[in-house]
N, C-alpha and C positions, 0 to 999 in steps of 0.2 A: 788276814788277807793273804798274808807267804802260805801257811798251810793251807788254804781254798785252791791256791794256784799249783801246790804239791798235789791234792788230789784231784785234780782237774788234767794237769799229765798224767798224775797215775792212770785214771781211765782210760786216756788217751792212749799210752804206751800197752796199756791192758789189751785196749783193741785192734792195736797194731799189731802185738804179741799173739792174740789169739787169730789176726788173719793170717797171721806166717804159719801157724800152727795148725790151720785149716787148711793152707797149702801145701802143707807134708803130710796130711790124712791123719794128724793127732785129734783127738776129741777135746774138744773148744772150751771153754769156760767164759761164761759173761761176761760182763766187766762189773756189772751188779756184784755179782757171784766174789769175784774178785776182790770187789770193793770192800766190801764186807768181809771176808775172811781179812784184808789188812785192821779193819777197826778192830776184831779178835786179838791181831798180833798186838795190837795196841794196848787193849785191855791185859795180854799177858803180860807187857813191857812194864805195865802200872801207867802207862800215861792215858788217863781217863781224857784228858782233854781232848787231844789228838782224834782217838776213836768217836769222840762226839763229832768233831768238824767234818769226818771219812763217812758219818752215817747221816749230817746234814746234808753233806752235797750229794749224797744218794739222794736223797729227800728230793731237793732241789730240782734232781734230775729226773723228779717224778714217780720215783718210788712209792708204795702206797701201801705195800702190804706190811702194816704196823708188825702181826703178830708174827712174820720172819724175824725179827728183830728183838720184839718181847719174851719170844718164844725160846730165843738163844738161850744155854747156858751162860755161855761169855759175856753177851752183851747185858741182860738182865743184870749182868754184879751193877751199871754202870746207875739202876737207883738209885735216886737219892741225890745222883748231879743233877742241878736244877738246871740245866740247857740240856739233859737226857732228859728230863722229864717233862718239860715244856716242848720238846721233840715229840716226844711220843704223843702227848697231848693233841698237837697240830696235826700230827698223821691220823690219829685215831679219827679228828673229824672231818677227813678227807675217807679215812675206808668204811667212816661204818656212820653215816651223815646224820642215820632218823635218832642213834642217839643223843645229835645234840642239837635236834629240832624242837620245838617245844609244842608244835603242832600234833604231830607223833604220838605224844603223852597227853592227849585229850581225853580218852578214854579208857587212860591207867586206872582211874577208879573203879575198874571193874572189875580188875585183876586181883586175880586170890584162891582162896577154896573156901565156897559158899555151902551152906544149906539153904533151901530155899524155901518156904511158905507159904501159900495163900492168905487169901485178906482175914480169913475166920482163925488161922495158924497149922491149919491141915500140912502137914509135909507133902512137898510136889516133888522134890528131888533134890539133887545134888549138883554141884555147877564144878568145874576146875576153871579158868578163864588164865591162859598164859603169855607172857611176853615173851615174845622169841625173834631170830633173825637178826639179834642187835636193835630188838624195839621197832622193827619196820612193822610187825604182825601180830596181832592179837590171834589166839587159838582157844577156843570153845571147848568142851569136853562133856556134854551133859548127858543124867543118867536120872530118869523120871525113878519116882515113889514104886512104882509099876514095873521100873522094871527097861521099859524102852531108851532107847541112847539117841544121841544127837550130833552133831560137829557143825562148829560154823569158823570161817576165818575173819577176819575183820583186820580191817587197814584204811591207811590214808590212802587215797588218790591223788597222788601227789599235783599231776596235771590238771586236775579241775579243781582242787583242796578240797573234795568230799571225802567223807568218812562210807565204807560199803562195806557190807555185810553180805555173805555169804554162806548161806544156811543149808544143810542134807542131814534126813536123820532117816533114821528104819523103816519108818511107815513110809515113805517116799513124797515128803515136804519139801518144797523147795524156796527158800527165799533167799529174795535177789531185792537188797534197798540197800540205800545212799541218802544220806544226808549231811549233817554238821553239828554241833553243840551249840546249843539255845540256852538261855534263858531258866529254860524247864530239864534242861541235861540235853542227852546226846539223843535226835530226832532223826529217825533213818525211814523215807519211802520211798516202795517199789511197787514189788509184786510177791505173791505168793504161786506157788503151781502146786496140784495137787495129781501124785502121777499115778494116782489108784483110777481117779475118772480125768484124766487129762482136761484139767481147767486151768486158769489163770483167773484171779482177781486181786484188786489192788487191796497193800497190805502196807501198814506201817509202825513201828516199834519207837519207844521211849526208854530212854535208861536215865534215872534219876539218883543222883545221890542225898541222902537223905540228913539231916543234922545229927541223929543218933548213930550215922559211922553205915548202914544199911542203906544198900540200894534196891530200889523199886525200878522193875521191870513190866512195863507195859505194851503190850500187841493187841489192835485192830485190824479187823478185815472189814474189807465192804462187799458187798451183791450187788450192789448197783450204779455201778464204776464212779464212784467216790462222793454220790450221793449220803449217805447216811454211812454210820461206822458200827459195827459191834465188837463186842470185846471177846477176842481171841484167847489171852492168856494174864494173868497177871498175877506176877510174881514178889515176894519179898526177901532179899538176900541177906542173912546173915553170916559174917566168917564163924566159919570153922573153926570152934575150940582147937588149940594146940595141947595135944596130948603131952602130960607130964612125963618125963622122963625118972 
């Protein structure tokens, strides 16, 4: 409690300090800014504890930006203290959330480097599928047997909790679907546009994960707005052998 109420004048006196310093046209320093270089001095001093309570009440005071703090040389030594590490912990899922949403990681199964297949075993292509953004976004990479490429992003919808998918490839394909994880894997429907003859018909996609580790990728379209379905595409994913070193 005495050191909370030491750094609690610290900042205080910090921002008293820098408005006298802005009144003489000296260049300013935060009290963040400040705060932190004292948890430094601290770390130099050896008293870990200290520097933890200087980089709590930052916390407290709303600080967010974990990787200022991870990122330190200085502060980094302070590993291994478990009220440093249970700190960084607490910040981490305040700056970087969809890691430790578990909604987010719905369609982690799809993430990898694929080969991919037809139902006969014909090679159709190649897939990357990656986590990015601290797990907020899934990113697409595809590159047909043929030759053609692809990009889609995929994410949660945090506001509605749908999963959307958003598809542009060379021939100028366009799909726009939303859905959620079923039952039968992750069910996304929209629309298709096709920008060679500017149409729009309704389209819908299946990602299944399969018990032998392989996902199944299925796409319908329809012609006659969502009367009858045919099949668009369908895929079967295996990971990519890892090259021996």
């Amino acid at each position: 409690m005495f050191h909370k109420l030491l750094i609690l004048m610290f900042l205080i006196l910090s921002t008293t300090g820098l408005q006298a310093q802005d009144t003489a046209g000296a260049p300013a320093v935060s009290p963040v800014r400040a705060a932190l270089e004292q948890a430094r001095k601290h770390v130099r001093d050896g008293d870990k504890s200290a520097a933890v309570e200087v980089l709590q009440g930052v916390a407290d005071g709303g600080f967010t930006a974990v990787g200022v703090i991870t990122g330190d040389k200085d502060l980094a030594t302070l590993r291994g203290v478990a009220a440093f590490d249970e700190l960084v912990a607490a910040m981490s899922k305040v700056a970087y959330p969809c890691e430790h949403d578990a909604k987010f990681q719905e369609f982690d199964f799809w993430v990898g480097e694929w080969d991919v297949h037809v139902a006969n075993g014909t090679p159709a292509g190649q897939n990357v599928i990656t986590s990015e953004q601290h797990g907020c976004v899934l990113i697409e990479n595809w590159t047909s047997a043929t030759g053609g490429t692809g990009t889609s992003i995929n994410y949660l919808d945090k506001a509605t909790g749908e999963w959307v998918q958003i598809w542009n490839d060379g021939g100028g394909n366009q799909i726009n679907i939303r859905g959620g994880l079923t039952e039968d894997g992750m069910a996304l429907v929209g629309t298709i546009h096709y920008v060679a003859n500017d149409t729009t018909v309704p389209f819908r996609g299946l990602w299944t994960l399969l018990p032998d580790g392989r996902v199944r990728q299925f796409f319908e379209q329809s012609n006659d707005d969502g009367e009858t379905w045919s099949v668009w595409f369908e895929g079967f994913y295996s990971r990519r052998a890892v090259a021996q070193q």
